[in-house]
Structure formats: structure tokens, C-alpha cells
C-alpha positions in Angstrom: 0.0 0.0 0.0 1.2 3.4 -0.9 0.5 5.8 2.0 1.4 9.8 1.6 1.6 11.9 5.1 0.6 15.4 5.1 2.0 17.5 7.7 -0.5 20.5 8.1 0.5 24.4 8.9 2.4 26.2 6.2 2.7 22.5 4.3 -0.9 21.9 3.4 -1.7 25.4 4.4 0.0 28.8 4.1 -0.3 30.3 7.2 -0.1 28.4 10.6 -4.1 27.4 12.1 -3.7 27.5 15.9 -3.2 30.8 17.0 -5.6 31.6 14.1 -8.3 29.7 15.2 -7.8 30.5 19.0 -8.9 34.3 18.0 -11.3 33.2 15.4 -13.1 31.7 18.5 -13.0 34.3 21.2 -14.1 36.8 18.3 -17.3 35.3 17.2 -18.2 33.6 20.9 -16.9 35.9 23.6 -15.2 38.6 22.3 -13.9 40.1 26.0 -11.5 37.3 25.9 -9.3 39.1 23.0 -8.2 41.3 25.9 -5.9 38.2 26.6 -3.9 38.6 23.8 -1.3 40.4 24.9 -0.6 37.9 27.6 -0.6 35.1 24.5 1.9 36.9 23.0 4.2 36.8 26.3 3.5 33.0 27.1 4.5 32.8 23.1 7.6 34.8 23.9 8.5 32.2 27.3 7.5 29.2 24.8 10.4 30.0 22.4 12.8 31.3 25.6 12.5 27.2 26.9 10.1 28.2 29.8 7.8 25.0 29.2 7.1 23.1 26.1 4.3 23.3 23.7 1.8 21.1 25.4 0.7 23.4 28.6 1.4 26.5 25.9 -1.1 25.1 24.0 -3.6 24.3 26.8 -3.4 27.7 28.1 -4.4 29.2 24.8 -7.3 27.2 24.4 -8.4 28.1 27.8 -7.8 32.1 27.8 -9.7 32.2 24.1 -11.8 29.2 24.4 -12.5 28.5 28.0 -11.9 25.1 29.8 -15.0 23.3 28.7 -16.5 23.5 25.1 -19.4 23.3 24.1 -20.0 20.4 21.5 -22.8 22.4 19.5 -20.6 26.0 19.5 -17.5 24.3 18.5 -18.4 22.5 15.7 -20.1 25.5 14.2 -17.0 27.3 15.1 -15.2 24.8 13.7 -17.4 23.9 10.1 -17.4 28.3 9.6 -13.4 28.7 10.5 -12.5 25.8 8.1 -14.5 27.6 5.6 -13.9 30.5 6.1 -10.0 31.0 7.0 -8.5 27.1 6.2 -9.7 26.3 2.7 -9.3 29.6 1.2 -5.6 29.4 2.5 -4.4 26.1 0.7 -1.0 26.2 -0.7 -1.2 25.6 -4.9 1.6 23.1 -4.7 -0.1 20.8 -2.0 -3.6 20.8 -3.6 -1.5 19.8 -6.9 0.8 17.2 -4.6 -2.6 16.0 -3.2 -4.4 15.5 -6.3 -1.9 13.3 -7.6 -1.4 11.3 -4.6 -4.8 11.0 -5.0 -4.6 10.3 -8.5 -2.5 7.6 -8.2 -4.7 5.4 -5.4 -2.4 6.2 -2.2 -3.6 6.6 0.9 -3.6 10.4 1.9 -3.1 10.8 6.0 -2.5 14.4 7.8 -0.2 13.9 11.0 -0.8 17.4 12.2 0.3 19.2 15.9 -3.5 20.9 15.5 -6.3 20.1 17.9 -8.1 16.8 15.9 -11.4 18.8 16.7 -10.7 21.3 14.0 -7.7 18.8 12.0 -10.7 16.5 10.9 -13.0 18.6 9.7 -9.9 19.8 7.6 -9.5 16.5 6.6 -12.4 15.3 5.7 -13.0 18.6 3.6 -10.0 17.9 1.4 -11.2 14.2 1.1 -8.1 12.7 3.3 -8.7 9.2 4.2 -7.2 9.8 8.2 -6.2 12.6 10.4 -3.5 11.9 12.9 -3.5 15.3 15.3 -3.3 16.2 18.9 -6.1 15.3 21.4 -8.2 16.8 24.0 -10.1 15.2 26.8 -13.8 14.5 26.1 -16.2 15.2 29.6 -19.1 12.9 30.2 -21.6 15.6 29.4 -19.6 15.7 25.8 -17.5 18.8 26.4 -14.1 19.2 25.1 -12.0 20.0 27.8 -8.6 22.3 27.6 -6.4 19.7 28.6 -4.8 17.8 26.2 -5.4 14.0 26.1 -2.6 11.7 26.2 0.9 13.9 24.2 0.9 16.6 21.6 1.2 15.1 18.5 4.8 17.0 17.5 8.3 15.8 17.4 8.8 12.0 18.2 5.7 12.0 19.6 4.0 12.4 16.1 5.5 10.0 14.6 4.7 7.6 18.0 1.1 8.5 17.0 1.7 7.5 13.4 3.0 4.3 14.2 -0.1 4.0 16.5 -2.6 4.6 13.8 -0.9 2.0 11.6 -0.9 -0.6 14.3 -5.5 0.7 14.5 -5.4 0.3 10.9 -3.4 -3.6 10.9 -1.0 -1.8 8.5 2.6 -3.9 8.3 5.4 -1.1 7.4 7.2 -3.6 5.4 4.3 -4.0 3.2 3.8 -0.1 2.7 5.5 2.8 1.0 5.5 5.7 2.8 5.7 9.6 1.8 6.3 12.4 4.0 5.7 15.9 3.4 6.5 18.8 5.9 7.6 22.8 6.2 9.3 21.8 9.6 12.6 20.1 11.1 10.4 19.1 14.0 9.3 16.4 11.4 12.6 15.0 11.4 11.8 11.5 13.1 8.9 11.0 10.7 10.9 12.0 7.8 13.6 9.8 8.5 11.4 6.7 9.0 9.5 7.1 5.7 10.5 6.1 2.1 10.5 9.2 0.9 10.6 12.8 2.5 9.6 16.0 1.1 10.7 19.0 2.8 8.1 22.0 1.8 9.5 25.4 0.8 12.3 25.0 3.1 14.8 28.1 4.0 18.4 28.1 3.4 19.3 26.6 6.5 16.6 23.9 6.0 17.6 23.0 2.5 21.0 22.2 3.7 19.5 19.7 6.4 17.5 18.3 3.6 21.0 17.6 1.8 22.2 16.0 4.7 19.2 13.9 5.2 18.7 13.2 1.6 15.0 14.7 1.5 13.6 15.6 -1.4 12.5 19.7 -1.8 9.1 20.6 -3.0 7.8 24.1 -3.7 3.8 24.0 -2.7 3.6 28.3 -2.3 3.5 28.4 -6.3 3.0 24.5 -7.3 6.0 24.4 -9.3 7.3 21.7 -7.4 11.1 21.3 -7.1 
């Protein structure tokens, strides 16, 4: 089976979802809570100074914007309107056109996104993607997403942990599959390195000459020229 992994923000899409989303929220449900983005951007700032890692970073923006309990109703209208709105008008040329041809040619198309799953499979299932790998949250017994995230954030090792997981759900062998990666980000390392092929997405300077190192292929999705 061939299987082709799509790494989400600024691979699928051009601009990153999360931070996006969070005020896309708080603007249409509570809009008081946009006084809290000044202290976002200062737990953003202590994120990329080592403080803590991106797990409680991204818990505490969900619960300054969001609040600690969702409703299931509000956030999926939240959710079907944002994806409409700010997600599908925002696709790269070069990964619809990468897409379409995985699609084209029978594989398996799988995002293994660091994005909250409540708003990563909607994406998903929009852009006709067979599975969504993606980060978590707790479900309450009264069916409220909660803040907290549920088990690991899906980044780093731990996405391609989850990856590994899903083809374990999914009684997919590796030996019997080729694999595809595409991402924007080093962070995707582990998964890279474990596929057949790896296709680092508009990389920068420094990133291309990791990709020589590692012997990844380079794709240009922001015009859909490809190499």
C-alpha cells in the first residue's frame, strides 16, 4: 500500500491554524476574551525562551480564548465556519497539486498534524483525506471538550509515535507499505527519517542544507512548481 503523510501548517496550508483559530473563537463567541492577547503573546515569547514546552502553551491558549469546557454544538459550528472561512481559502497551490496526484494515483492520503483533531478532521475530511493523525483533547461525560490535552501533543517523536499507532489501529505492516512524508518543519525529522520518501516543503536556506544532509527531497507547494 502506498501511503502519503501530510503535515498540516504552512505544508498543506499557508499560514499556521492554531493561534488563528484561537482568536477566530473568542471573536465570534466571547469577544472580551481578545483582551488576553497580549498575555498570549508573552507565554509565546516564554515558549520559544525554553520556559515549558508546547503542550501546557497550548492548553493555556485554548483556555484564555476558548474557556476550559467546550461546548460540543458551539465548537463545531466554530469549527465547520473557521475551516470555511479562513483554512480552505488558504491552501498552498503546490499541496492541492501534490494532493491531487497522490490521490490520482490510489495512495492513501493521511495528515499527521500538531492541531487540535477537533478542528484537523474537519480539515481532513473537507479535502477528502482518508485519516487525520493530530493532537487530542479530553472528552467530559456531558460531551464537552476540555482544555487539557489527552494523552501527548502530536509533534516531534511523539508524532511519529502517534503515526505508528494509527498503523498498528489500521493492521498496517510497514514492510508492506510505501511511505511519503511531506513537511515545512525540522520538528518532522523522526517522521521523515522513518518514511521512504521525504519531502521537505519550501524549506529556508538553513533547511535545505538539512534536507542535503538527510537526503530529503525539496518541494515548492507556495506556487505549485514543485522542485
Amino acid at each position: 500500500m502506498n501511503i502519503a503523510i501530510y503535515d498540516l501548517d504552512k505544508t498543506i496550508t499557508r499560514r499556521p491554524t492554531f493561534t488563528r483559530f484561537l482568536l477566530y473563537y473568542a471573536r465570534r463567541t466571547a469577544p472580551f476574551r481578545l483582551v488576553g492577547l497580549p498575555i498570549w503573546i508573552m507565554a509565546l515569547i516564554g515558549y520559544r525562551i525554553g520556559l515549558y514546552g508546547r503542550k501546557p502553551l497550548k492548553q493555556f491558549g485554548i483556555s484564555i480564548f476558548m474557556g476550559r469546557n467546550l461546548d460540543a454544538d458551539i465548537l463545531a459550528k466554530m469549527v465547520a465556519d473557521f475551516v470555511s472561512e479562513a483554512v480552505l481559502t488558504d491552501i498552498q497551490p503546490g499541496a492541492a497539486k501534490s494532493i491531487e496526484n497522490d490521490r490520482s494515483q490510489n495512495q492513501k492520503l493521511v495528515i499527521a498534524t500538531a492541531a487540535p483533531a477537533f478542528y484537523a478532521n474537519e480539515i481532513g475530511g473537507r479535502m477528502g483525506f482518508d485519516a487525520v493523525v493530530a493532537t487530542r483533547h479530553r472528552l467530559r461525560p456531558d460531551g464537552k471538550t476540555c482544555h487539557f490535552i489527552d494523552g501527548e501533543n502530536c509533534y516531534g517523536p511523539e508524532k511519529l509515535k502517534m503515526v505508528r499507532a494509527w498503523f498498528a489501529a489500521e493492521g498496517l505492516k510497514r514492510e508492506d507499505c510505501h511511505v511519503s512524508v511531506y513537511s515545512d518543519h525540522a520538528s518532522d525529522a523522526p517522521l521523515m527519517d522513518w518514511a521512504d520518501a521525504a519531502y521537505l516543503v519550501n524549506p529556508s536556506g538553513k533547511l535545505r542544507l538539512l534536507a542535503a544532509q538527510k537526503n530529503w527531497q525539496v518541494r515548492d507547494f507556495s506556487s505549485g512548481k514543485g522542485h
